[in-house]
N, C-alpha and C positions, 0 to 999 in steps of 0.2 A: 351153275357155278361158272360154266364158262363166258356167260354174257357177266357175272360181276367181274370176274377180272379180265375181260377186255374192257369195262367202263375204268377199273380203278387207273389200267395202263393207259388209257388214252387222255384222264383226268391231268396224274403225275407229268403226261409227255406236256399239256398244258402249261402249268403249272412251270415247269422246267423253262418253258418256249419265254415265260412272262416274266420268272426272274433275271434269263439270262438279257432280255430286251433292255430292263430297267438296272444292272451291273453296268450294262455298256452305255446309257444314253443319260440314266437320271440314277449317280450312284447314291448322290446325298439322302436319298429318300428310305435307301435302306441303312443310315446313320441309325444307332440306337444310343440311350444313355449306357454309360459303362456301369456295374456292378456298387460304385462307389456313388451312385446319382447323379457324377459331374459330366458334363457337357463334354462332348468328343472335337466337336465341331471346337478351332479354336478364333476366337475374335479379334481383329487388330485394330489397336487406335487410331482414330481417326487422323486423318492429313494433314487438317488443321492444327494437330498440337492438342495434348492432355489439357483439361482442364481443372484437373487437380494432380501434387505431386504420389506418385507411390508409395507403399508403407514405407518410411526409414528416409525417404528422400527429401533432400533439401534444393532441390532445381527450382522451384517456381519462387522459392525465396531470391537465389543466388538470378534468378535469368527477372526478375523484377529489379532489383536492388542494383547489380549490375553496370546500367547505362550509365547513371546518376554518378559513378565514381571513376574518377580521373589521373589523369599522371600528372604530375607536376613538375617541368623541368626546369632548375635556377643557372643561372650562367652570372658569374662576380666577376670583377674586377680585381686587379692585384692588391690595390687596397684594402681587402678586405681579403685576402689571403693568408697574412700570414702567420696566423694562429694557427689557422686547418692546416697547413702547413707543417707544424711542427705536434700537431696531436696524433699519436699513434692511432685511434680509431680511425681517424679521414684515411692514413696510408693503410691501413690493414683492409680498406673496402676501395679503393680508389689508387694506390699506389703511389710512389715515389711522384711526383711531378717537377715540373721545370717552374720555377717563379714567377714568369714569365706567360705561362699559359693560362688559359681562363678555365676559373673553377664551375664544376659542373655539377649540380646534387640534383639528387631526385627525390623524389616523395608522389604525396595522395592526397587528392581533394573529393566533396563532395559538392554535388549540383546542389541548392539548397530552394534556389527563387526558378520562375522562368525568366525573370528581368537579367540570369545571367550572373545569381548572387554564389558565391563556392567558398565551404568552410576548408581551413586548412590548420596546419599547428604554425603557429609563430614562429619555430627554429628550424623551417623546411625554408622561409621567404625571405629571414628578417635579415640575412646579408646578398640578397640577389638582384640585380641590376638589371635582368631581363627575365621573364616569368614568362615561361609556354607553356600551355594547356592543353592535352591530346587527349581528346573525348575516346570511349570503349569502339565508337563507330569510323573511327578513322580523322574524324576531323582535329586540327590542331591551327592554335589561335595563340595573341598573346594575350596575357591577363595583364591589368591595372591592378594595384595594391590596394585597397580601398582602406586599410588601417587596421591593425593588430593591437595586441592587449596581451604583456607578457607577464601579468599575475597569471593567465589560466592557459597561458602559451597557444594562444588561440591568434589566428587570421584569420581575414575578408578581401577574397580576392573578384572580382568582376571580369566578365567578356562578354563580348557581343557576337552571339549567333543564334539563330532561328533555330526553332522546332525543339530545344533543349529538353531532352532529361530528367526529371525533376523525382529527389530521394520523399518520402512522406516520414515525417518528423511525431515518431512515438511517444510516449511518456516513461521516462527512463526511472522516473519515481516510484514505479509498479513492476520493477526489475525484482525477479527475488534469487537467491542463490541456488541454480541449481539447471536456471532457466539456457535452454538453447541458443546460442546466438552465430554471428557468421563475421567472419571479419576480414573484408575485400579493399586490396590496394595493388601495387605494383610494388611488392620487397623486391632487394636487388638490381630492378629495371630490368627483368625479365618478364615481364607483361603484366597484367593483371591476374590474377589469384584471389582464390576464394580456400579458405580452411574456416572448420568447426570445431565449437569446443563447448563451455558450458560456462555461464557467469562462475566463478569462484568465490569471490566476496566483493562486498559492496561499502562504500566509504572508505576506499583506503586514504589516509593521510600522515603526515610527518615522514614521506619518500625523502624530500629536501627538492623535488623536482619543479615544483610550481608556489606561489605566493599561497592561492586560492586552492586546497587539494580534495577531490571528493572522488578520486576516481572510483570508476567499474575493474574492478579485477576477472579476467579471463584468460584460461589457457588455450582457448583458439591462439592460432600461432601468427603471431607478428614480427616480420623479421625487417632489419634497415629497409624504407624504403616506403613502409608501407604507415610510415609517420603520416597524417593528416587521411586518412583512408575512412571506411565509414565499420561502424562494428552495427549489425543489422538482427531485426528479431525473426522469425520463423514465419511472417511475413512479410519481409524484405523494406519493414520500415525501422527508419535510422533508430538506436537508440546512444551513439557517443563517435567521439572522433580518438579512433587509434592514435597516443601518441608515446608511448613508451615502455621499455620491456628492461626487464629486470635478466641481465645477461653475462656472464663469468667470459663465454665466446666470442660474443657478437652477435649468435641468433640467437632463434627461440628456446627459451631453455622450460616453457609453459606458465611464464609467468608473465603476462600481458597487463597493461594498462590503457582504458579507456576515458577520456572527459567527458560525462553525462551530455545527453542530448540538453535536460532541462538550465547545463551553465550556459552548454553553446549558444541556446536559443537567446540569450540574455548577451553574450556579446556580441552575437549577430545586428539582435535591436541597437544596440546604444552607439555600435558603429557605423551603422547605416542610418542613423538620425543623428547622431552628433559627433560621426568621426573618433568617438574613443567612448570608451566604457568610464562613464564618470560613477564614483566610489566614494562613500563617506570616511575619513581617518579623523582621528580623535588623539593622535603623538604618544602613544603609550608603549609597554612593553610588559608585554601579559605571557605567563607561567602557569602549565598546569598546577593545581594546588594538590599534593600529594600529601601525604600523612607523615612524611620528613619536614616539607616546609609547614605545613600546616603548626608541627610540633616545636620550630626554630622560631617563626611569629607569633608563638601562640593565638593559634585562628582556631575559634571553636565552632566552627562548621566544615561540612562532608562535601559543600558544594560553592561551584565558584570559582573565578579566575585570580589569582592572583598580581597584584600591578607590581612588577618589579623596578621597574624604568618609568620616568614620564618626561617628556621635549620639554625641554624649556621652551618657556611663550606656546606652548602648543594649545592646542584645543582643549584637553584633560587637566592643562596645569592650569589654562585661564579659569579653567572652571573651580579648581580649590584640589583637585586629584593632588594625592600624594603616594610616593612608591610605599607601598606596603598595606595598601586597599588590597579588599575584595573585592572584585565584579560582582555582583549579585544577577542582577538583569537589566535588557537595555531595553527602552520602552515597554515594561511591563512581560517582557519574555526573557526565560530563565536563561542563566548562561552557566554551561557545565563543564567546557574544554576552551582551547585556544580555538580548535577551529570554528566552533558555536559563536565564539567573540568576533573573530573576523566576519563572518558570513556578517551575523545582525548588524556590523557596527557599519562593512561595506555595503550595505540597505539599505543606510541614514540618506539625508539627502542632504548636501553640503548647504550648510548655512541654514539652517532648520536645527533650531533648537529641539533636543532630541533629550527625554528623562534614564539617566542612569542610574542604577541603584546601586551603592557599594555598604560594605563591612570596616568599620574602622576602630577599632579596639574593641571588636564582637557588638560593634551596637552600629543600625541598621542608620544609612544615611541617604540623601538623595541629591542629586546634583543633574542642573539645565548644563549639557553640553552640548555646545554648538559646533557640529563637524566640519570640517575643511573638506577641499577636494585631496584625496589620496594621492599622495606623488605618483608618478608614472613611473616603474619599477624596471629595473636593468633585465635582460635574460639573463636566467640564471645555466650555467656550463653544465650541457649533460652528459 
């Protein structure tokens, strides 16, 4: 008895000698799983930078998207004062001024080209005499105008610096309501900002705000400033150009408007090949057809635009159009609204005889109309 418990005490003195060596020199080793299976031991990312964002986080969109958007600073002349001047909006964000001083607005653009090509909205530029450009990195340049288009209150502005930026240009057509997006400028001119929200609705039109209307509605928050900014998807590619908010205040009150990447894309092209966005018109004055007028002309159809007005000598009147047609469809595709009518007819390609199909005394007609080019349309006062 006495030789076992002298082994078992000199085993335990062991035993004691071995764990206390391995507490003090190699503690990790005596790590075990905790009760719940999870790892004790805890791991930190790497140095480099995550390579994907966390659940819920939106960083890797916002730190992509990011570089690509810009402040836009405009500096006018007194001649082109003195409206701003006398609109309580300009003084309630900018203050009282002297007549005498130069006007000074801000906004947002985005990088678009590496050639240095940057979308912006048309009522950030269209009275500015000098146009600075301060990249997210520090740099600042001036920009060239390179030409706007104020049906879709769209700009193109240019500068020249190395190593540019460049935003990747989504498909806004595959936007569905409900979808996350991010919408980064400089509101204010208190720096760049990023806020999140969710598409709202999709096709808004008849605001009164643009010619051509098809905005993205989102309550990501858009406040002065961040006019011409980029509204971005959950990978940090562009899907429209912030340019207007529905606001009782002056801020965000969660009613945002975006113009579709797929219009921008289209006046990007027609300005940087031909300096303006050329547009088919046909001199008419088209009505939705509702089931009042429907019932005043007796029109016995559900569909279709109705012609209220047409230009004299215009394109529609050369053609035999007379006010109280229905649109039917314009090259073989149906027309159901006013904005259906604009979109197909601004398609046309001017001086191309183009098949119109209309309704005139309920019996089905057809008519070669040959489009003009679209006059080039005043800004409309937001």
């Amino acid at each position: 008895m006495r030789r076992l418990w002298l082994l078992f005490s000199q085993t335990v003195t062991v035993l004691v000698a071995v764990w206390f060596v391995l507490i003090t020199l190699k503690p990790e080793w005596l790590q075990r799983p905790s009760l719940w299976g999870a790892d004790v031991q805890v791991l930190q990312a790497p140095t480099a930078g995550p390579t994907s964002s966390s659940a819920g986080s939106l960083s890797l969109a916002a730190k992509r998207a990011s570089p690509s958007v810009v402040s836009i600073n405009t500096a006018s002349r007194k001649s082109n004062r003195a409206d701003k001047l006398r609109d309580p909006w300009f003084k309630y964000f900018f203050g009282d001024q002297d007549e005498d001083s130069s006007n000074v607005g801000l906004g947002s653009g985005v990088i678009v080209s590496a050639d240095g090509y940057i979308l912006t909205n048309n009522h950030v530029v269209e009275t500015a005499d000098e146009i600075t450009v301060v990249l997210n990195d520090g740099r600042r340049t001036q920009a060239r105008l390179v030409g706007t288009d104020p049906d879709t209150d769209l700009a193109v502005l240019k500068i020249k610096l190395d190593n540019l930026p460049v935003m990747v240009m989504s498909n806004s057509d595959q936007l569905q309501v409900g979808d996350i997006v991010l919408a980064i400028g400089n509101p204010f001119g208190v720096g760049q900002t990023v806020t999140s929200g969710i598409v709202s609705a999709l096709g808004r039109n008849q605001l009164g705000i643009n010619t051509f209307e098809n905005f993205i509605q989102t309550d990501a928050a858009i406040n002065p400033g961040n006019s011409g900014g980029a509204l971005v998807d959950v990978q940090g590619n562009l899907l429209g150009i912030n340019t207007a908010i529905y606001s009782r205040s002056g801020g965000s009150m969660g009613i945002g408007f975006a113009i579709p990447v797929s219009t921008a894309r289209q006046v990007l092209e027609g300005i940087v090949k031909d300096g303006q966005v050329v547009r088919g018109w046909i001199g008419v004055e088209p009505t939705e057809l509702t089931p009042e007028i429907s019932k005043t002309f007796n029109v016995q159809t559900g569909s279709g635009v109705i012609i209220t007005g047409v230009l004299q000598s215009g394109p529609a009147a050369r053609a035999g159009v007379v006010p109280g047609d229905v649109l039917l469809a314009v090259e073989g595709q149906p027309v159901k609204t006013v904005a259906e009518l604009l979109a197909k007819v601004s398609a046309l390609k001017p001086g191309r005889p183009a098949r119109l199909k209309f309704l005139r005394k309920n019996e089905e007609i057809e008519f070669a109309v040959t489009p003009a080019q679209r006059p080039r349309a005043k800004s409309a006062p937001r």
